[in-house]
C-alpha positions as CSV (number, residue, x, y, z in Angstrom):
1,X,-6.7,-12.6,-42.6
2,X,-3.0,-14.0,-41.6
3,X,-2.0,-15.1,-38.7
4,X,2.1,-15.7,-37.5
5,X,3.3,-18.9,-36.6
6,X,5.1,-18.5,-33.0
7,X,7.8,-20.7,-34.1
8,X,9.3,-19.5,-36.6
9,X,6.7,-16.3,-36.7
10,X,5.9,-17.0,-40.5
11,X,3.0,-15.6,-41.9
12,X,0.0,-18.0,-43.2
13,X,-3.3,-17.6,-44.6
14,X,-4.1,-20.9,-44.9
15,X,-7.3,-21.6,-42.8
16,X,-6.6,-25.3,-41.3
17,X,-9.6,-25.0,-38.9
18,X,-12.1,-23.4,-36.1
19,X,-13.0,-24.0,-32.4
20,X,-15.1,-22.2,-29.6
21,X,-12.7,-20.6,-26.9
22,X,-14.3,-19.6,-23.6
23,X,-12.6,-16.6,-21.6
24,X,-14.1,-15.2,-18.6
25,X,-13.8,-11.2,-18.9
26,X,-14.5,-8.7,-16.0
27,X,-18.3,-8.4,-14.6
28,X,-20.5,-5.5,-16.3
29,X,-23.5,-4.7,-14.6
30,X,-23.5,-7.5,-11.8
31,X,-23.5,-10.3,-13.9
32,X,-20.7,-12.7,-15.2
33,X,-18.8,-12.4,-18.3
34,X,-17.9,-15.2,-20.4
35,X,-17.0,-14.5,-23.7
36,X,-17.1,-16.9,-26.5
37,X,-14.8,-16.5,-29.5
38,X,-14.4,-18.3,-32.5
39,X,-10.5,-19.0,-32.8
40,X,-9.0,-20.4,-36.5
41,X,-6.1,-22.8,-36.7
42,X,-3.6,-21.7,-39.6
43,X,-0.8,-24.2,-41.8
44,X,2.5,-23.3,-41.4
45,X,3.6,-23.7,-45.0
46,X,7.7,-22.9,-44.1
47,X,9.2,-26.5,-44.7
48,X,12.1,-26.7,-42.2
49,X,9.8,-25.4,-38.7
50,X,9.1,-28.1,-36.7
51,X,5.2,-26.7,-36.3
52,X,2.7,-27.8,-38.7
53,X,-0.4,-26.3,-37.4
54,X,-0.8,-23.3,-35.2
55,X,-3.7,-21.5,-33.8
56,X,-3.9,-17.4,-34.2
57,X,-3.0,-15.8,-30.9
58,X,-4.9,-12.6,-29.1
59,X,-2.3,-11.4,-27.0
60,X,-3.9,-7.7,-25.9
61,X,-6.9,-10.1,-25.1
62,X,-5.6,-13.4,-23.0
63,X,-2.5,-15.4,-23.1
64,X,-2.3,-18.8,-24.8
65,X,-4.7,-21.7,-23.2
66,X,-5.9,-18.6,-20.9
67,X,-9.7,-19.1,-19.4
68,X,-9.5,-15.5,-18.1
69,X,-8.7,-12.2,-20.1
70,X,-5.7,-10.0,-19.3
71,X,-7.7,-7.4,-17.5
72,X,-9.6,-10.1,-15.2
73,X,-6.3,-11.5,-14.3
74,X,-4.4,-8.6,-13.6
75,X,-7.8,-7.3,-11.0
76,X,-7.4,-10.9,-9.6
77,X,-3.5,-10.3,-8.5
78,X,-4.2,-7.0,-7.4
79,X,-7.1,-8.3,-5.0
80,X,-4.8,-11.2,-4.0
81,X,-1.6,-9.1,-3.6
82,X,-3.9,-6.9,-1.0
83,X,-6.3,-9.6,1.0
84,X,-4.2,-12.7,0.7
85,X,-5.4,-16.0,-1.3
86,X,-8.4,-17.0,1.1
87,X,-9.7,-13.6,1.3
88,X,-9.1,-12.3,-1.9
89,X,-11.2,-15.4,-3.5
90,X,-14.4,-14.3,-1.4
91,X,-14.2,-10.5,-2.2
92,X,-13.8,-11.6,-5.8
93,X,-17.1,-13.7,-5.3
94,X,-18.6,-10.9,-4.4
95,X,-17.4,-8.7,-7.5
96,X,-19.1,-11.4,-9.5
97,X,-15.7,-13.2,-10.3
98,X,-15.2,-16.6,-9.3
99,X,-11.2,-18.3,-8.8
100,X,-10.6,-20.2,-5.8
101,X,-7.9,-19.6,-3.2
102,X,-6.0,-22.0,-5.6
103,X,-6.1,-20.2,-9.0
104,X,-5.4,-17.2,-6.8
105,X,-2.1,-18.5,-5.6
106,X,-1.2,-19.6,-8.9
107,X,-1.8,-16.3,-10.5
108,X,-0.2,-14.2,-7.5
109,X,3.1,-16.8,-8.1
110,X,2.9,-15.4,-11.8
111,X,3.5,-11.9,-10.6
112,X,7.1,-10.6,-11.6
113,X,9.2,-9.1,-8.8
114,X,9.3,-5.5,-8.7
115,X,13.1,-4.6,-9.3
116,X,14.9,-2.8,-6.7
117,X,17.6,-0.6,-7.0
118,X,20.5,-2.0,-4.5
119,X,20.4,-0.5,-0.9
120,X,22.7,1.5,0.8
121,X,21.8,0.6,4.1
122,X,21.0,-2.9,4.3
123,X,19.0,-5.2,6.8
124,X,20.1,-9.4,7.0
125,X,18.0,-11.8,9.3
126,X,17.3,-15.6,8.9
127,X,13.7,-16.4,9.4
128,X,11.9,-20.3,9.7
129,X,10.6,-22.2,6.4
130,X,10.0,-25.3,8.8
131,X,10.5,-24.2,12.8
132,X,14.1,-26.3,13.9
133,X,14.6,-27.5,10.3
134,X,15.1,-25.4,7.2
135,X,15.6,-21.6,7.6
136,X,16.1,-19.1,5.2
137,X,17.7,-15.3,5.0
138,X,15.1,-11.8,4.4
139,X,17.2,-8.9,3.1
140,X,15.7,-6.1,4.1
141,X,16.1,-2.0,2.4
142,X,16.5,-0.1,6.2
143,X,16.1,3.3,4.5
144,X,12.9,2.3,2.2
145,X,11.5,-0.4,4.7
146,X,10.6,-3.1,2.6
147,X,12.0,-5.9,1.8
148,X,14.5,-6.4,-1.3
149,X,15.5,-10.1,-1.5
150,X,14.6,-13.6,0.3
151,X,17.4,-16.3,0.2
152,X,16.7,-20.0,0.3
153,X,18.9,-20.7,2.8
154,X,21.0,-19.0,5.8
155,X,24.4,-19.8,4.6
156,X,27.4,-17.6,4.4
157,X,28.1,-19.0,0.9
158,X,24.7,-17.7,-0.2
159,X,24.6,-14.4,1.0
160,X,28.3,-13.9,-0.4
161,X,26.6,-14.7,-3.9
162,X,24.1,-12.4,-3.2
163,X,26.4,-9.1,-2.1
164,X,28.8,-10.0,-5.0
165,X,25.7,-9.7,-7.3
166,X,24.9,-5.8,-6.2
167,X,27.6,-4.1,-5.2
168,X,27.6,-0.8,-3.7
169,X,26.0,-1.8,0.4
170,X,27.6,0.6,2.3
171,X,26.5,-0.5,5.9
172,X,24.6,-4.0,6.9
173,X,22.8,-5.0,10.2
174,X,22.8,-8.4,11.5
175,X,22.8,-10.7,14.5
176,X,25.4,-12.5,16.1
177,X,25.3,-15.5,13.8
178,X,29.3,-16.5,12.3
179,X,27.9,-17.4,8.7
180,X,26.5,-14.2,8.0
181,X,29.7,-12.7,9.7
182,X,31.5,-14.6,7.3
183,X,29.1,-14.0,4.4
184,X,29.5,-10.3,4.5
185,X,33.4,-10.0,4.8
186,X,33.4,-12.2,1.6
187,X,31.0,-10.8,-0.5
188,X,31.1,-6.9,0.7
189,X,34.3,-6.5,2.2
190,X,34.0,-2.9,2.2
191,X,31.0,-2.4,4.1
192,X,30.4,-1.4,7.9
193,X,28.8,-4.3,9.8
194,X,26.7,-3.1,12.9
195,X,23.8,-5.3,15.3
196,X,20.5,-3.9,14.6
197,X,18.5,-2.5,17.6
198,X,16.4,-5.7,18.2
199,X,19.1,-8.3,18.4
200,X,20.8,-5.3,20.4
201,X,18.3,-5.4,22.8
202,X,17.5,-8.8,22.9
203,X,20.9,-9.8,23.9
204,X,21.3,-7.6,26.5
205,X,19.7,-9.6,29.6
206,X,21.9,-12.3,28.5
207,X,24.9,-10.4,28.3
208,X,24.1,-9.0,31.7
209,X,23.3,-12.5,33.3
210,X,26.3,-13.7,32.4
211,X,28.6,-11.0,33.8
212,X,26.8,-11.1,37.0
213,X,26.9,-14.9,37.3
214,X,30.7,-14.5,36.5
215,X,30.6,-12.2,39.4
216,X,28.5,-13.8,41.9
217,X,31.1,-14.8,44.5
218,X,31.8,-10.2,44.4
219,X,28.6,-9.5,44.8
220,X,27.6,-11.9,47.9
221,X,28.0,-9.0,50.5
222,X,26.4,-6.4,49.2
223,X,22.8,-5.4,50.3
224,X,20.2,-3.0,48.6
225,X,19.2,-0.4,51.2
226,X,15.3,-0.6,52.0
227,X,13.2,2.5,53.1
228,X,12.3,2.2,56.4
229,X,9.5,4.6,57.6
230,X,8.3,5.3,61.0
231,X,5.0,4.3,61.8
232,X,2.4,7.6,62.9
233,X,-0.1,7.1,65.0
234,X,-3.7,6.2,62.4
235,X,-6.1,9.1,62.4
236,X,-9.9,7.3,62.7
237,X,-11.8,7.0,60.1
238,X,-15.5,5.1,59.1
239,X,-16.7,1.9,58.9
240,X,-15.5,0.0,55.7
241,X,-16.2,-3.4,53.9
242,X,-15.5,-6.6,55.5
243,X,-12.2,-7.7,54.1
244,X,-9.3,-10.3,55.2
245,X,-6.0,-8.9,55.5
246,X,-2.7,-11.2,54.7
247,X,0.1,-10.8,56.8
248,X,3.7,-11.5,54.8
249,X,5.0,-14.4,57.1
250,X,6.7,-17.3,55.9
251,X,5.2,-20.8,56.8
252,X,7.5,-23.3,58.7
253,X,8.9,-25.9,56.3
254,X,8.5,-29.3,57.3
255,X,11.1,-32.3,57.5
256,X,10.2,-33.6,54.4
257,X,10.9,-30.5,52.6
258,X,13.9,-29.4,54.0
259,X,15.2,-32.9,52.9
260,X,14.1,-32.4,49.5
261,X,16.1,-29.5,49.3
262,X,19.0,-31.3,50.9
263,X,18.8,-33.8,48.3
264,X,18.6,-30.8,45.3
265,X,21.2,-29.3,46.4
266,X,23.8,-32.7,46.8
267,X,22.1,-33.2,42.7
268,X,23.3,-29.7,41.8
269,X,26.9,-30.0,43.7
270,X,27.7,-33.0,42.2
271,X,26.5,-32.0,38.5
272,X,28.4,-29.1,38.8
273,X,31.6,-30.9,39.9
274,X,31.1,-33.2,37.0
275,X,30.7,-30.3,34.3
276,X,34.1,-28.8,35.0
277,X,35.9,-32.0,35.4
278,X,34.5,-33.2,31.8
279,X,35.7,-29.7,30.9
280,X,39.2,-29.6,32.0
281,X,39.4,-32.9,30.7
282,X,38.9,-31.7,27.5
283,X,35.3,-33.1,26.6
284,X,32.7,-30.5,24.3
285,X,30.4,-28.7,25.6
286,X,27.9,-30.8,23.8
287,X,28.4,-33.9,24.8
288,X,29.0,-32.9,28.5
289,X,24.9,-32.1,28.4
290,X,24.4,-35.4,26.9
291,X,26.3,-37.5,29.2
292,X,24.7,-35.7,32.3
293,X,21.1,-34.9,30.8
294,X,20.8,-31.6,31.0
295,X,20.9,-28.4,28.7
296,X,24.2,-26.9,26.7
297,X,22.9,-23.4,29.2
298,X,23.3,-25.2,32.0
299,X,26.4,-26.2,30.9
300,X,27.9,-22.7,30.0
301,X,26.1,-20.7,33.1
302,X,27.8,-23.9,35.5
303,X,31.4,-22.9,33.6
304,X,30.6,-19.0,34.5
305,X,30.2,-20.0,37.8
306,X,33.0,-19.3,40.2
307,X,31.8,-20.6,43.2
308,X,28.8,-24.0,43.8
309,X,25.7,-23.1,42.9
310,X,24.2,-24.7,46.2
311,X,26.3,-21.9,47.6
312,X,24.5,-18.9,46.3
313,X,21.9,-18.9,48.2
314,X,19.3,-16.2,47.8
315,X,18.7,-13.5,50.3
316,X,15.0,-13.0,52.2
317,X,12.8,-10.5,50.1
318,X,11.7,-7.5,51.7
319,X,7.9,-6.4,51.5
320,X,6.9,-2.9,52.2
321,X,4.8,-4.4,54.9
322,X,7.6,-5.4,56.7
323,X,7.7,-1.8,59.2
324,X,3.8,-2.8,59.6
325,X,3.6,-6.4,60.6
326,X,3.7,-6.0,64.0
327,X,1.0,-3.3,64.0
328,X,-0.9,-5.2,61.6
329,X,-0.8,-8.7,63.7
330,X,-1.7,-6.0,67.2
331,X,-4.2,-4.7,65.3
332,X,-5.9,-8.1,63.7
333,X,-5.5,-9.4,67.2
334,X,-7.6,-7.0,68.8
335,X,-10.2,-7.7,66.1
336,X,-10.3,-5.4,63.4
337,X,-10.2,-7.5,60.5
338,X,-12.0,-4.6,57.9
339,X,-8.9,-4.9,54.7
340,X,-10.1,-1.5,54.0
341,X,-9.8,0.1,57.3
342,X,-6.5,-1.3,58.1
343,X,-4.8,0.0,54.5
344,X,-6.3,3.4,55.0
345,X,-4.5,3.4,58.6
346,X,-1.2,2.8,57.0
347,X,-1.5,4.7,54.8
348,X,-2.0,7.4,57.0
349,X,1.1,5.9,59.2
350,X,3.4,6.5,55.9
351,X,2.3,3.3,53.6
352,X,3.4,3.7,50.3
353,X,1.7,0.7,48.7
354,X,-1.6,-0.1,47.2
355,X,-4.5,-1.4,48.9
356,X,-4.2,-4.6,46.8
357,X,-0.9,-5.6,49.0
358,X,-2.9,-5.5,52.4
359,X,-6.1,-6.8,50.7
360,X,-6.3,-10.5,49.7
């Protein structure tokens, strides 16, 4: 028997020793596997190869300095790949195999990556290694949904590597972020950039609170109309639960809290007189919320603004109560205090609400 040197793969016969290898095969019959195999050491007699004594190797069986066979380990990654590390090593207890959550990571890390062919419609997002630290960029197949590459970092300089590398992207989504802007004109030039629904709709409210904060001081005098019904006379009807009613009437403030507000609003007026002059004088955005402790949001929705904020006040919300409040108060008054009976009453009178809006 020979064996080949994996050095300089020379053949030798000449026996140099034996040991005991232990390699842990799949279960048969519920029980563990261990099988014990007697392994020879060999002489490499070639002269000029730097190894002088090799042991044979069983490569359809396990891989050098193995404990498990090929066919154990390749279950194991399946398993992992499937239930994750912590889950995978108890269902593998339970199919008489034991690796810890450890060995399974380690094995699952040994798994090639399947190769892709490059996309033609093409997904880029950054997502968090470590929350407000280190990021990282998830390239994404849109047409095959799954995922293709993962970059180490969120830089423009990256991604432009990675495009340049598979050409042939013929459309990529994205956010708003400049780098990846800047990463896709360098590396695919040719391709169509476009926001992807989520970003699309995720932006939105934003984009639509800042239009109508830039147009606050237009939008002052208008109203929105509120149905008014007519009240009918309530037809009678049975007794019902004993239930308190709440009637929509703001509470007096008190001296204390009016002056409160006073003193929020002088706050607001003079941090908002400070923002713009620190603006026209030239001073960042940045540093403007440093110097007067508050957010860079405040600072951009205080430069929208066209008119104090103390100014804007808002307007009184109307309650679908409001036709009913004097009936309700007549009627609680005159000492019908049943929840239910007065909701079914306006309802017959043209309520539209719910009985939880008359019910505490």
């Amino acid at each position: 028997m020979t064996a080949r040197c994996p050095k300089c793969n020379a053949s030798s016969s000449h026996v140099h020793s034996r040991y005991m290898r232990k390699i842990a095969d799949l279960p048969w019959g519920g029980h563990l596997i261990r099988l014990h195999l007697c392994v020879r050491k060999f002489f490499c007699r070639t002269s000029s190869c730097a190894r002088i004594i090799f042991a044979e190797h069983l490569p359809t069986l396990a891989a050098p300095y193995a404990r498990r066979t090929m066919r154990q380990k390749e279950v194991v990654q399946l398993v992992g790949l499937a239930t994750g590390a912590r889950a995978g090593s108890r269902l593998i207890e339970r199919l008489q195999m034991l690796v810890s959550p450890s060995t399974m990571l380690r094995l699952l890390r040994q798994v090639p990556s399947p190769a892709y062919a490059t996309p033609r419609v093409l997904g880029v997002d950054d997502f968090a290694l470590r929350k407000g630290a280190t990021y990282g960029t998830i390239l994404v197949d849109l047409e095959r949904h799954r995922p293709v590459d993962m970059l180490p970092t969120r830089s423009a300089e990256a991604l432009a590597d990675w495009l340049k590398g598979h050409p042939g992207i013929e459309i990529i989504t994205r956010d708003h972020s400049t780098e990846y802007t800047r990463g896709i004109t360098e590396g695919a030039p040719s391709s169509i950039q476009a926001a992807d629904w989520f970003h699309l709709l995720c932006n939105l409210p934003d984009a639509l609170e800042r239009v109508l904060d830039h147009n606050r001081g237009k939008l002052t005098g208008i109203s929105l109309p509120f149905e008014h019904r007519e009240p009918r006379e309530p037809m009678p009807l049975g007794n019902q639960p004993h239930k308190t009613v709440q009637l929509h009437q703001p509470a007096p403030r008190s001296a204390s809290e009016m002056l409160v507000q006073q003193e929020s609003h002088r706050r607001r007026q003079h941090t908002y007189n400070q923002v713009h002059k620190l603006y026209a004088e030239g001073v960042n955005i940045r540093a403007i919320a440093k110097q007067l402790g508050i957010s860079r949001m405040t600072v951009y929705r205080y430069l929208r603004l066209d008119v104090d904020p103390t100014q804007l006040q808002r307007k009184p919300m109307h309650s679908m109560l409001d036709p009913y409040v004097t009936y309700l108060a007549q009627r609680w008054k005159n000492g019908c205090q049943n929840g239910g009976q007065l909701w079914h009453e306006l309802r017959e009178m043209g309520f539209p609400g719910s009985r939880r809006l008359v019910i505490i």
